[in-house]
N, C-alpha and C positions, 0 to 999 in steps of 0.2 A: 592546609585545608581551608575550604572557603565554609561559615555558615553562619547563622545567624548567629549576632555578639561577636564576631573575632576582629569587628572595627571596637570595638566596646576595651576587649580585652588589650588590643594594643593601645589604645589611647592610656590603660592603666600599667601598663608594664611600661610603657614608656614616659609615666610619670613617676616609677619608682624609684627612678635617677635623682629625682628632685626630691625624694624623701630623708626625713633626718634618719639619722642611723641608729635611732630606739626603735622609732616606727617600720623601718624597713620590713626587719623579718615577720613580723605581723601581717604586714600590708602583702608579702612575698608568699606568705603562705595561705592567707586569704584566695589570692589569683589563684596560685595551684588547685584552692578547691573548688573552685569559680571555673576553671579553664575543663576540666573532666564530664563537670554536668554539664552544660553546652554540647560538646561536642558527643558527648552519648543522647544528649536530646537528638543532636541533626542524625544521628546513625539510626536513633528508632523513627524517625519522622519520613528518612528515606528507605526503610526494607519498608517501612507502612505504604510510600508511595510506589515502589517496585511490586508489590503483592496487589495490590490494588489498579497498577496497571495491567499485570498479566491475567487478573479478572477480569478486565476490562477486552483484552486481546484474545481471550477464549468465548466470550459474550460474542463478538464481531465475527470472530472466525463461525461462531454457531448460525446467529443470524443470516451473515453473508450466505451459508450454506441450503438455508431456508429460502434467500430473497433468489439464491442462481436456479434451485430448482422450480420454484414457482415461477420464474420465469422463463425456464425451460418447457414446462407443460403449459404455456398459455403461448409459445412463439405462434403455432399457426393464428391466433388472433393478432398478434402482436405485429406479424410482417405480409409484406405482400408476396401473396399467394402466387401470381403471376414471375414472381425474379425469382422462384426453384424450376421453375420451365429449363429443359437440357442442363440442368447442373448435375454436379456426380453423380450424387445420391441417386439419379434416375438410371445410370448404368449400374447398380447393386440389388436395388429392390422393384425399378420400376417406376409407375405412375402415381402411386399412392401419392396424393396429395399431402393427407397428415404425417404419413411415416417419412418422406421425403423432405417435411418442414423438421419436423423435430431430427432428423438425421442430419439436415446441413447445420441446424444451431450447434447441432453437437463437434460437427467437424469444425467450426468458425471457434467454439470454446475450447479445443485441445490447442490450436497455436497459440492464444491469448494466454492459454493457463503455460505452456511451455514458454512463451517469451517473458511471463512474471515469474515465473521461475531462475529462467536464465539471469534475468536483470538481478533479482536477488541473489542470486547466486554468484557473481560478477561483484556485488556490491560485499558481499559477506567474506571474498574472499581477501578484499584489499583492506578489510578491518580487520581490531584485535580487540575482542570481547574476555570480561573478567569472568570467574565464576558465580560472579551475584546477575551479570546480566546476559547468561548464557539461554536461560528459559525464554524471556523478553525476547532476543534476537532471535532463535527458536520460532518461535509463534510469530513474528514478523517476517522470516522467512516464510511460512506455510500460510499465508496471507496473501502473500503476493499471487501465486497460480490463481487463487480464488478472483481475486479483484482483475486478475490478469483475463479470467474468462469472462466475469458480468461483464466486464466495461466490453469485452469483443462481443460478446451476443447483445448487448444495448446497442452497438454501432449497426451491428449485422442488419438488426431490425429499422432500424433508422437511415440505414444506406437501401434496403430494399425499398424502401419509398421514393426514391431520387429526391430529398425534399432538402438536400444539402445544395445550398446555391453553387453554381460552377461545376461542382462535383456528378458526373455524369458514368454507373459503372455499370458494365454488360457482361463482364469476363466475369466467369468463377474465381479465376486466378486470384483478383485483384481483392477477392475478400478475405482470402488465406492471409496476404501480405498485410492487406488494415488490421486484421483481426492479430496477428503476431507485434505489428507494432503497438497497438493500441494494449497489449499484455506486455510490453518491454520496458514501455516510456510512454506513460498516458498524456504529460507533461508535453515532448516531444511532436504527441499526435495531434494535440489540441492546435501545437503553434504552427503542425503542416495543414491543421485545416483554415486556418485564419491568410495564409498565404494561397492555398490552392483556388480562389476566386479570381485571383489574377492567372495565373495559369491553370486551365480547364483539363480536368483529367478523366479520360475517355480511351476505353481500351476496345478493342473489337473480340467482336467471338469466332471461336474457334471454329 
């Protein structure tokens, strides 16, 4: 076990070699009582930080849930009005401007939440979690969908502006596709926006 004092503790076990052999058992039982508390210190110091992280992971998960919906009801301010012109949403309900803005945020956050999903799901399957960090992984799995749909409806809105240099997009299609990667590998999407300035990405409409 690694924790705080176990450099401590070997430096003294490994100097009970060098003890005379009155002192020894003294010195030997000393360690034994020495070596218990430590290592029950580091055990409560880490359920304290485990317990205090899954506060911490139910706090985000709450917020997150707050910041995706308010940002859900403010998209027709948030994006431009003009890039829902012939997208789905106008062959289901129409022309409605507002019900058509909030309809496409909503279709652009179910790939995002399904590709953070997937990616977590992918990652959870190739780990092996204990029963202390079963909750923790838990709630970090049902974190990802969440962050998987902000970051796709933050994109959604920031791509209907054109205001991403190089990046030029006219296709519905092509916001399904950002929208699921950007929910798979945020990490991923960041370093295909840094490279797509050199190659210009421009699709046509249907």
């Amino acid at each position: 076990m690694s924790f705080n004092g176990d450099d401590l503790l070997k430096e003294k076990l490994a100097g009970l070699s060098k003890a005379e052999d009155e002192a020894y058992p003294g010195q030997l039982r000393s360690l034994l009582d020495e070596a218990p508390g430590l290592i029950n210190a580091e055990i409560v110091q880490d359920r304290i930080g485990r317990v205090l992280q899954i506060n911490r992971l139910r706090a985000l998960r709450l917020r997150g849930l707050v910041v995706l919906s308010a940002f859900l009801l403010a998209t027709p301010l948030a994006t431009n009005i003009e890039s829902i012109v012939d997208g789905p949403s106008q062959l289901i309900i129409g022309r409605g401007v507002m019900a058509c803005s909030w309809m496409n945020a909503v279709a652009m956050m179910i790939p995002g939440a399904v590709g953070g999903f997937l990616s977590g799901l992918l990652q959870a399957r190739s780990t092996r979690v204990t029963l202390s960090e079963y909750l923790e992984s838990k709630l970090r799995l049902e974190l990802r969908p969440l962050v998987g749909a902000l970051v796709a409806l933050i994109l959604y809105a920031i791509l209907s502006w054109q205001v991403l240099p190089g990046i030029t997009i006219v296709n519905a299609g092509s916001y399904f596709l950002i929208a699921f990667l950007s929910g798979f590998s945020e990490r991923y999407f960041l370093r295909w926006l840094k490279a797509a300035p050199e190659n210009q990405v421009k699709t046509r409409r249907r």
